[in-house]
C-alpha positions in Angstrom: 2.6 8.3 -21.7 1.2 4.7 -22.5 -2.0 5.0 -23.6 -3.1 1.2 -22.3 -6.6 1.1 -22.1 -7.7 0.2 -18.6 -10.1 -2.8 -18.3 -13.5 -1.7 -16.4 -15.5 -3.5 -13.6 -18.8 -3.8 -14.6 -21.9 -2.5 -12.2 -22.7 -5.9 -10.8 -18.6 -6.5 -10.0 -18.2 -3.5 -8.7 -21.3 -3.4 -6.3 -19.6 -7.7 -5.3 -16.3 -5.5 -5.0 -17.6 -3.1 -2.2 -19.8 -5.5 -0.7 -16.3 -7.7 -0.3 -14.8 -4.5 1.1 -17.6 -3.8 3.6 -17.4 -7.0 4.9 -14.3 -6.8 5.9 -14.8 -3.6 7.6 -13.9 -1.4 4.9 -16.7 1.4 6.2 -14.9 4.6 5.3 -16.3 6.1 2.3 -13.3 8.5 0.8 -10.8 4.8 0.7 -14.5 3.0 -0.4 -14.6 5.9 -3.2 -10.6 5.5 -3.8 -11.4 1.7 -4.1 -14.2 1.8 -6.6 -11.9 4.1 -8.8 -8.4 2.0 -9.1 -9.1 -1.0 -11.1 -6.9 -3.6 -9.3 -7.7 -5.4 -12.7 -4.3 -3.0 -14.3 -2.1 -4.5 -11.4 -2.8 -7.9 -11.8 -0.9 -9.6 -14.5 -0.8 -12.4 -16.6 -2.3 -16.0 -15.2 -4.2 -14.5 -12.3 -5.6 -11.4 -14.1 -8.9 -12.8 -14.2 -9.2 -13.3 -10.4 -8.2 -9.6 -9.6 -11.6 -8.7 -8.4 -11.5 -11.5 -5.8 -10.8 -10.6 -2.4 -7.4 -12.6 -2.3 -4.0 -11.9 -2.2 -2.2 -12.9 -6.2 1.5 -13.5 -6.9 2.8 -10.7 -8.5 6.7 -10.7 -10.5 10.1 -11.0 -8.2 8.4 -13.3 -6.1 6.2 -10.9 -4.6 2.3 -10.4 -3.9 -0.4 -8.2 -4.2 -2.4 -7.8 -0.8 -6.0 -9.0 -0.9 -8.0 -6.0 -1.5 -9.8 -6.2 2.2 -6.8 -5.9 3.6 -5.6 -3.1 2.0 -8.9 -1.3 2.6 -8.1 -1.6 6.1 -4.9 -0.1 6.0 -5.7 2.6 4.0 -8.9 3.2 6.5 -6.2 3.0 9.2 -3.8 5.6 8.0 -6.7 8.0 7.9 -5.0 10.0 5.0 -6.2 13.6 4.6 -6.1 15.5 1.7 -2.9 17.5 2.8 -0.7 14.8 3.8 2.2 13.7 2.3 2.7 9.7 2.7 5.2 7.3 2.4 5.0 3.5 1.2 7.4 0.6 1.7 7.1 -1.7 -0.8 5.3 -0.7 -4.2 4.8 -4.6 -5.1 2.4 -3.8 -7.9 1.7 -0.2 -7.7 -2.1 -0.8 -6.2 -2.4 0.5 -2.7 -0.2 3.5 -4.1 -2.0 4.1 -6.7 -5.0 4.4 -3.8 -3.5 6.7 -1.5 -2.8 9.0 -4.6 -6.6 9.7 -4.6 -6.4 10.8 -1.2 -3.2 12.5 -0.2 -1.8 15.5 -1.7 1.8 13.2 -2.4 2.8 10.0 -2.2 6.1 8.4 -2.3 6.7 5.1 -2.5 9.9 2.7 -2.7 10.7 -0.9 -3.3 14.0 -2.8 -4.0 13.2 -4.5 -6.9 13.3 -2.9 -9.7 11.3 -4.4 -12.1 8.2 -3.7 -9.8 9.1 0.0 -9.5 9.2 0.2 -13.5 5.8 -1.8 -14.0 3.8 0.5 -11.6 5.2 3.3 -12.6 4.0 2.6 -16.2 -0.1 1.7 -14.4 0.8 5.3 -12.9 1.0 7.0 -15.9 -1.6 5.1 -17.4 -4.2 6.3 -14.8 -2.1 9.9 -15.1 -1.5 10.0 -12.0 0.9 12.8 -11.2 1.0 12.7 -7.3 3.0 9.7 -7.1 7.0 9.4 -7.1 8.3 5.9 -7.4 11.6 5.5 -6.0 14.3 2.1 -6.1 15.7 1.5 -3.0 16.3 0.0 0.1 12.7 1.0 2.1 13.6 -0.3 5.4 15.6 3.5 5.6 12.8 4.8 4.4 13.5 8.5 2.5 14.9 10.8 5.0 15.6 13.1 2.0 11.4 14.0 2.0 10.7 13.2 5.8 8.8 14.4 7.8 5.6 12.4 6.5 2.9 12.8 7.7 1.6 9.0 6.8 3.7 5.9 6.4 2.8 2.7 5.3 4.6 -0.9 5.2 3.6 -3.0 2.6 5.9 -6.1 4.4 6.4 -7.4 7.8 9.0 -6.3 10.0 9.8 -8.0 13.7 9.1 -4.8 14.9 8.0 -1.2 13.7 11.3 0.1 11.7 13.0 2.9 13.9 14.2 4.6 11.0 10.3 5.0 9.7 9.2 5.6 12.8 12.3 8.8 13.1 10.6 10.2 9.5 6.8 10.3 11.3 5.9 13.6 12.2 4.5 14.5 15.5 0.6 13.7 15.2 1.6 11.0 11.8 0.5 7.5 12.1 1.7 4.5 10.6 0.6 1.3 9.6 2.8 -2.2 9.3 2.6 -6.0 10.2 4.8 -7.2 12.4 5.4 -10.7 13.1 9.2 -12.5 13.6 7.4 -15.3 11.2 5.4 -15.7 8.3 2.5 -17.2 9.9 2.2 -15.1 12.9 1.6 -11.7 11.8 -0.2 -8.5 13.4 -1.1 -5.6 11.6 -0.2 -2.3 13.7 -1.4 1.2 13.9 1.3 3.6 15.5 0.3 6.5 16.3 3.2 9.1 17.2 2.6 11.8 20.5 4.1 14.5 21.9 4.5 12.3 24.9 5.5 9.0 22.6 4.4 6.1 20.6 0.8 4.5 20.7 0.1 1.1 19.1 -3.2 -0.1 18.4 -3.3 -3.9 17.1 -5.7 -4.1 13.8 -6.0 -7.5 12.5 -4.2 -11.2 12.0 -2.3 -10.5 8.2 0.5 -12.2 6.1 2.8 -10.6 4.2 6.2 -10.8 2.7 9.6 -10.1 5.3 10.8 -6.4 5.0 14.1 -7.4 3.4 17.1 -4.9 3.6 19.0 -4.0 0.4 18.5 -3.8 -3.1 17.0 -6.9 -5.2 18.9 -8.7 -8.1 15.5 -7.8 -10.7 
């Protein structure tokens, strides 16, 4: 395991942290709880590491980013994960809103196409020995009908519309959050909910986030 010391927010950054979060609309207090306890501070590398506690979204390796922390507050407060679920992420990026969910679901999986990301949160993971979480390489617009049906999915990057191949690995009663845009600066963030009787979409918030990309990357 790699013993890397994680660096600590300090009492008056945290309580600017959560005061960020609530803002926002953050209100839940399991993901407030789940918030406080993941130090974005371990996901946030070199240049920007000492903005990490800011409530803005930070390049991250393979030309990717890390979501400002409001916004993933309001995912995770979307997706409503309970302590039974089993959830699925798209996009790992830097390990963060995983490594979140993993304080509130019983499993998480979660899969991105560039490798070098998967390898760098896996090592955060086992930092913070956290032993709910499988990180997978692959293509995450297929999603991982080897473990489906989940009960939560989550889409860490913007597809034109909801992926039908997630949407065919949500159980009956799962919900699912991902933006959706057909460009980078028009972007909604969606909660599906899936019924016995269909699909139910509830629009969340303006967002901007990477394309959901097929295939694997070259890093």
């Amino acid at each position: 395991m790699n013993m890397m010391a994680p660096p600590m927010m300090d009492a008056e950054r945290t309580m600017q942290f959560l005061f960020a979060l609530r803002s926002k609309g953050v209100t839940d207090k399991r993901v407030l709880e789940a918030m406080e306890k993941i130090d974005r501070g371990l996901f946030v590398r070199g240049h920007f590491a000492g903005r990490a506690y800011e409530d803005l979204p930070l390049p991250i390796a393979c030309g990717q980013t890390i979501s400002q922390p409001g916004i993933v507050g309001l995912m995770t407060q979307a997706l409503d994960v309970q302590p039974r679920d089993k959830v699925l992420e798209v996009g790992t990026g830097s390990g963060y809103q995983a490594a979140i969910l993993s304080q509130l679901a019983r499993r998480v999986y979660t899969i991105d196409r560039h490798r070098r990301l998967v390898h760098e949160a896996r090592e955060v993971f086992e930092a913070l020995d956290l032993t709910n979480v499988t990180t997978i390489v692959g293509d995450g617009s297929f999603g991982l009908p080897d473990q489906a049906p989940f009960d939560r999915i989550v889409v860490t990057a913007a597809a034109e519309d909801p992926p039908g191949p997630l949407l065919a690995q949500l159980r009956t009663g799962g919900i699912m959050v991902v933006p959706v845009g057909q460009s980078d600066t028009v972007q909604s963030l969606i909660k599906v909910t899936k019924t016995e009787s269909g699909l139910e979409y509830e629009e969340l918030a303006p967002v901007r986030f990477v394309p959901l990309v097929e295939g694997l990357g070259q890093d």
